[in-house]
C-alpha positions in Angstrom: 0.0 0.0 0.0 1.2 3.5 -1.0 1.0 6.5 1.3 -2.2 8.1 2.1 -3.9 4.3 1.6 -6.6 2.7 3.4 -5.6 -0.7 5.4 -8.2 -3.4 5.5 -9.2 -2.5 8.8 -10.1 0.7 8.1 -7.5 2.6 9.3 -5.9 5.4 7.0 -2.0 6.1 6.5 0.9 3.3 6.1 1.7 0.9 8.9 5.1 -0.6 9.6 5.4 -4.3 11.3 8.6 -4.7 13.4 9.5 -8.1 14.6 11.8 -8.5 17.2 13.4 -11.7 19.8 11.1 -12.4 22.5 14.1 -14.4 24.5 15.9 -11.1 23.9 13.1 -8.8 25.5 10.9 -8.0 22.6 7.4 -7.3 22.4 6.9 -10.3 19.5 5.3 -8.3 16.4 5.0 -3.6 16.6 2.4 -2.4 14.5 3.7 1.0 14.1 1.7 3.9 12.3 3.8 5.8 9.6 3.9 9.6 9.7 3.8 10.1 5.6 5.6 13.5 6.1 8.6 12.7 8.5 8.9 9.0 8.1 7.9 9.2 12.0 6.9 5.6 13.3 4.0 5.3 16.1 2.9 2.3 18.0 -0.1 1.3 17.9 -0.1 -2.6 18.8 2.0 -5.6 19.6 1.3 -9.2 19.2 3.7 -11.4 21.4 1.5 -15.0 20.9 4.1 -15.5 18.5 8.3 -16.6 20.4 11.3 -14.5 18.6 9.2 -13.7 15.3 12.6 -12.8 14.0 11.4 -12.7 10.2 8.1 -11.1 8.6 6.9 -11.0 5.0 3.2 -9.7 3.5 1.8 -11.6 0.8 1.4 -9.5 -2.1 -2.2 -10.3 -2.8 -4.0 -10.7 0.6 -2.2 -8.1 3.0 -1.6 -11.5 5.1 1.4 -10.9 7.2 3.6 -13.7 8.0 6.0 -14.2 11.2 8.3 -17.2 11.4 9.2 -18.5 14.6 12.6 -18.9 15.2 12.3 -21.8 17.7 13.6 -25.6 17.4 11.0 -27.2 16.2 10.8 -23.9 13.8 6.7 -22.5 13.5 5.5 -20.5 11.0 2.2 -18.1 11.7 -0.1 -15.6 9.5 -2.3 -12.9 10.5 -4.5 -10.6 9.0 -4.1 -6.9 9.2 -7.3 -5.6 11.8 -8.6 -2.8 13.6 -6.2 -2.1 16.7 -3.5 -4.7 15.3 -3.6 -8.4 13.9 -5.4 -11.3 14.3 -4.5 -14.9 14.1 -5.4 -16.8 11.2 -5.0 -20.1 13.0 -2.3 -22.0 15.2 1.2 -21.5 14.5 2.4 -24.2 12.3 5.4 -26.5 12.3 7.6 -25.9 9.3 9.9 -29.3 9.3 12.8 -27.8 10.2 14.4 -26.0 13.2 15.7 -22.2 13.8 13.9 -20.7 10.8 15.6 -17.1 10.2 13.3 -16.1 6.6 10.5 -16.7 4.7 8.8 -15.5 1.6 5.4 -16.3 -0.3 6.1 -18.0 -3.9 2.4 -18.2 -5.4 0.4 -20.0 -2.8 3.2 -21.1 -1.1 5.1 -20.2 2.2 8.8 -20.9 2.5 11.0 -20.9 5.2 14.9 -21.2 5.2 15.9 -23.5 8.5 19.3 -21.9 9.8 19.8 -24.5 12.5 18.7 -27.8 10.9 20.1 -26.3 7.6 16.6 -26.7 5.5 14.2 -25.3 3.0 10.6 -25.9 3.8 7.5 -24.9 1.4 3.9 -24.8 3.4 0.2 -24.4 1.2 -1.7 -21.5 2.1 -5.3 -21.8 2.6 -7.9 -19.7 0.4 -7.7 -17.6 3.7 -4.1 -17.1 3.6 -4.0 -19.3 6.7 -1.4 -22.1 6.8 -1.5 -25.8 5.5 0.5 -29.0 6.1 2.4 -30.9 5.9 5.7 -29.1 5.0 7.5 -30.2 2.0 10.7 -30.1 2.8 14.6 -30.0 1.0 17.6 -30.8 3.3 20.4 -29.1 2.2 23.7 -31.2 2.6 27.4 -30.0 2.3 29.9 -28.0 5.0 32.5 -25.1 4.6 36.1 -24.9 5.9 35.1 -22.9 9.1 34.7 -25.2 11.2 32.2 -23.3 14.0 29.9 -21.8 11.2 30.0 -24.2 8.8 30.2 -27.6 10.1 27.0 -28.4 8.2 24.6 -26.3 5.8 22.8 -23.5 7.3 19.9 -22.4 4.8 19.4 -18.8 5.9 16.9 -17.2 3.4 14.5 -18.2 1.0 13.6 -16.3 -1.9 11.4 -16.3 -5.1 13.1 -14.3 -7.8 10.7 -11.5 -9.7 9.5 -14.0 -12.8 8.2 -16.1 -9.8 9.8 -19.2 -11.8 12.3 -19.6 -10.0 13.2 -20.0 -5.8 16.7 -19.0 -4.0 17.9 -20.2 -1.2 20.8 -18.9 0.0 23.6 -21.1 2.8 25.6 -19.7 5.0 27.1 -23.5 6.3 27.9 -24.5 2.5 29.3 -21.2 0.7 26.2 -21.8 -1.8 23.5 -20.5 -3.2 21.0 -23.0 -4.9 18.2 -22.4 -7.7 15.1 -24.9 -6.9 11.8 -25.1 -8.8 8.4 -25.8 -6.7 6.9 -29.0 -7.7 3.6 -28.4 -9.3 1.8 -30.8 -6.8 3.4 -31.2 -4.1 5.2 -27.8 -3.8 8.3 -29.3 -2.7 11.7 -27.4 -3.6 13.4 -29.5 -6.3 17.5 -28.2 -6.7 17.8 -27.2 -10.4 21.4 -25.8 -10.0 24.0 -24.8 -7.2 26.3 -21.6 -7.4 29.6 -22.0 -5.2 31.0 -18.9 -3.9 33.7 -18.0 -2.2 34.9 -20.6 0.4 34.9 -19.8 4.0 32.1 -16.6 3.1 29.0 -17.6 4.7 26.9 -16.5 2.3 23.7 -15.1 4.2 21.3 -12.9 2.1 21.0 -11.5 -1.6 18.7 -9.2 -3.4 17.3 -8.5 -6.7 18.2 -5.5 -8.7 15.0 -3.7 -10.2 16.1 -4.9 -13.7 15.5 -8.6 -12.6 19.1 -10.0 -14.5 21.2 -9.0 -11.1 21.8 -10.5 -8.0 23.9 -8.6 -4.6 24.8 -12.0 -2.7 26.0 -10.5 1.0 28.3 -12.9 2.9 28.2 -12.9 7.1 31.7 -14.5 7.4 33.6 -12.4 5.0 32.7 -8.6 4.2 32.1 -9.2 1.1 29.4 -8.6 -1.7 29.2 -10.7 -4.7 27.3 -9.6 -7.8 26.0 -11.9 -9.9 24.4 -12.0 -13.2 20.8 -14.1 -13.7 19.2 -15.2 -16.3 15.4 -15.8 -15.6 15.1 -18.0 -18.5 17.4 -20.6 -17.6 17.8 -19.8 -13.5 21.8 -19.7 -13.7 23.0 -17.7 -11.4 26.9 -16.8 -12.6 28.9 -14.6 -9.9 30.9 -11.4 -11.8 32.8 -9.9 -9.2 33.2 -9.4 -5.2 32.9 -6.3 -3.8 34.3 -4.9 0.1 31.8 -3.9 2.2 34.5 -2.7 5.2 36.6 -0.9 2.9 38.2 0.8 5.9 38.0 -0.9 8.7 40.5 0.9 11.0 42.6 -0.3 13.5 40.5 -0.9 16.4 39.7 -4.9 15.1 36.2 -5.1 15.4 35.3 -7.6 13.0 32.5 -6.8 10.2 29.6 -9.5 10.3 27.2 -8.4 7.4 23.5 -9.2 7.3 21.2 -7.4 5.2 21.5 -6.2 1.3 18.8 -4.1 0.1 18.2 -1.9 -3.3 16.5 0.8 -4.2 13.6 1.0 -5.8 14.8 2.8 -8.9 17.5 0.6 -8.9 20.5 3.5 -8.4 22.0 2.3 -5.0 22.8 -0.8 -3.1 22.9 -0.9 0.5 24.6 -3.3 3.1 24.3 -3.2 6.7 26.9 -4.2 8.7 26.9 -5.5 12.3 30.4 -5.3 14.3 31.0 -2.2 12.5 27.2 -0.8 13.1 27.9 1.4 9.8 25.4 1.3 6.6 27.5 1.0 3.6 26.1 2.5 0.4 27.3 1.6 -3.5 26.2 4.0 -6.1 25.8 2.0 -9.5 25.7 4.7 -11.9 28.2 2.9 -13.3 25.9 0.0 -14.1 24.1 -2.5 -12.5 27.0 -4.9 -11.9 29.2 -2.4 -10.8 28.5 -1.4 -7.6 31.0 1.7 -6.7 31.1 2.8 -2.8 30.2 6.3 -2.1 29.7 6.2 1.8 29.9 4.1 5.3 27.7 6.1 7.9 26.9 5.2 11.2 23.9 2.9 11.9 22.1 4.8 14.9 22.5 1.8 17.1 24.4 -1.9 17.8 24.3 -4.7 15.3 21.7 -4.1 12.5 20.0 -6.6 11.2 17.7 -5.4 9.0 18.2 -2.7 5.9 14.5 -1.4 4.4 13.7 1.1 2.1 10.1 2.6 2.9 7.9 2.2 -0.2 8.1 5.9 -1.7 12.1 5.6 -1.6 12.9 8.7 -0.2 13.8 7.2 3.7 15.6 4.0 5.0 15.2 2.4 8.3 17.4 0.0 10.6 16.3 -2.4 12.7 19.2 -2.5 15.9 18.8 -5.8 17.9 21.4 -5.3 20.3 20.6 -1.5 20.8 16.5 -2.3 20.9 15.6 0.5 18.4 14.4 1.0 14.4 16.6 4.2 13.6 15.6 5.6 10.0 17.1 8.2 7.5 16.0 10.5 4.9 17.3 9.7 1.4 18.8 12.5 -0.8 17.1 11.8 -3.8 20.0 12.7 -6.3 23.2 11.3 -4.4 21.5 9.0 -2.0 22.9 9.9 0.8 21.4 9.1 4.4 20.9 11.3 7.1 20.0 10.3 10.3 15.7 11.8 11.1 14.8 9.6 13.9 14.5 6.4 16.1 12.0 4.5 18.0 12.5 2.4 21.1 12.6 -1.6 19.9 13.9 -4.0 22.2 15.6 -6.7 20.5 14.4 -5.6 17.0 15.4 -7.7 13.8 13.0 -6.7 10.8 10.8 -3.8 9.2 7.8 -4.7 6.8 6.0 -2.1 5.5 2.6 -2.3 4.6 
């Protein structure tokens, strides 16, 4: 929904849904009200039925918001947007796998990528948007050379790419990134073909460029972005180049642990957030797509960001803090996108911003 747009329950403006850790203090799931004019974010409710609802994700065409669980056995729930906050479409459902960190919805499917058990899992959705079962389910096999991280695979997101042919999943445990198609019946993850990246990098999260034929691939274990070129058609995913994103990392030693990659909307900038170094580093790529060229590292209004998310009109960008407990957001300069800090709001433990 754009600014200015009426939610299903009746409520005018744009809402923001923050997820956060529960076992770290968090409320479960803010529903924050969004000031169109300052970027400002309000609460209004918070829905804590759900334990350390450390992902979120909206279906396109319901408005059905969706919260894993991050929990061993891993749940998955839904909810529907309603006056004063959300209601639960149904029980929380086991997703087959443990220590789920993302999910996405891929047509009437809801996937989850298992961190701790190192699995993909695809759930039906009901006509409702509820949640079905049983979980299909692909196990991921492999292991890395770093030998606390990556003594087995450790799915960490799960992602349809813009055709809606194809389904990403991205592991941090096996330095790969592997294109699956969902089986027409069963909507099980099937492994097309499997990218191998840089060994020892922990691959952990990647993003589409607006154009739909690039890929930012953000690795956790070495500062590094990859950029990749992809080809809808055939779903081969063919890396390019790496690109630092702690190009000066000064001498105090803090070591960089990169989480989030995020584009803008008209496809000018890409963004990485980096935890350890609490800075948000920002590529121009005026250049073209596939060259991403830095431009700044500012810092990221709190301790270890985990989240990176453009608001829908482009013109702000806010941070969700887990360590510091807040969602700090910046204004956007439209012409050389740089960020300027306008504000924060009291989180604890926050890991993710949807916007609605």
């Amino acid at each position: 929904m754009g600014e200015g747009t009426e939610h299903a329950d009746g409520s005018g403006g744009p809402r923001a849904y923050i997820g956060s850790y529960t076992s770290g203090g968090g409320r479960g799931i803010t529903v924050a009200a969004v000031d169109p004019a300052t970027g400002a974010l309000t609460p209004v409710a918070a829905v804590d039925t759900v334990v350390n609802p450390s992902w979120l994700a909206l279906a396109p065409d319901t408005g059905v918001l969706y919260a894993v669980s991050e929990t061993e056995p891993g749940r998955a729930a839904a909810f529907r947007p309603a006056t004063g906050g959300l209601t639960p479409l149904g029980a929380a459902a086991e997703v087959g796998g443990a220590g789920p960190t993302h999910l996405s919805v891929a047509g009437r499917r809801l996937l989850t990528a298992n961190y701790v058990s190192g699995s993909v899992s695809s759930l039906p959705l009901a006509a409702d948007g509820g949640l079905g079962g049983p979980p299909a389910v692909l196990a991921h096999r492999g292991s890395g050379p770093d030998p606390d991280r990556q003594e087995g695979p450790h799915a960490h997101q799960v992602l349809p790419d813009p055709s809606g042919r194809w389904v990403l999943t991205v592991d941090l445990g096996t330095d790969t990134v592997r294109v699956c198609a969902l089986d027409a019946d069963t909507g099980e993850p099937r492994v097309r073909a499997e990218t191998v990246l840089r060994a020892g990098s922990g691959p952990r999260h990647l993003a589409f460029h607006p154009d739909g034929e690039v890929v930012y691939v953000l690795h956790e274990l070495e500062p590094l972005l990859t950029v990749c070129q992809w080809d809808p058609a055939s779903g081969r995913l063919e890396p390019l180049t790496e690109v630092d994103v702690d190009p000066d990392p000064g001498p105090d030693g803090v070591r960089a642990h990169p989480s989030v990659v995020a584009v803008s909307s008209d496809g000018r900038f890409v963004r990485a957030a980096v935890r350890g170094r609490n800075t948000i580093v920002t590529f121009s790529l005026a250049d073209g797509a596939e060259k991403p060229r830095f431009t700044e590292a500012v810092e990221c209004g709190g301790v270890w960001p985990r989240d990176l998310v453009p608001d829908p009109s482009g013109r702000r960008l806010y941070v969700a803090n887990e360590w510091s407990g807040d969602v700090t957001w910046f204004d956007v300069d439209p012409q050389s996108g740089r960020l300027s800090r306008a504000g924060a709001l009291e989180v604890p433990a926050a890991a993710c911003v949807v916007f609605a």
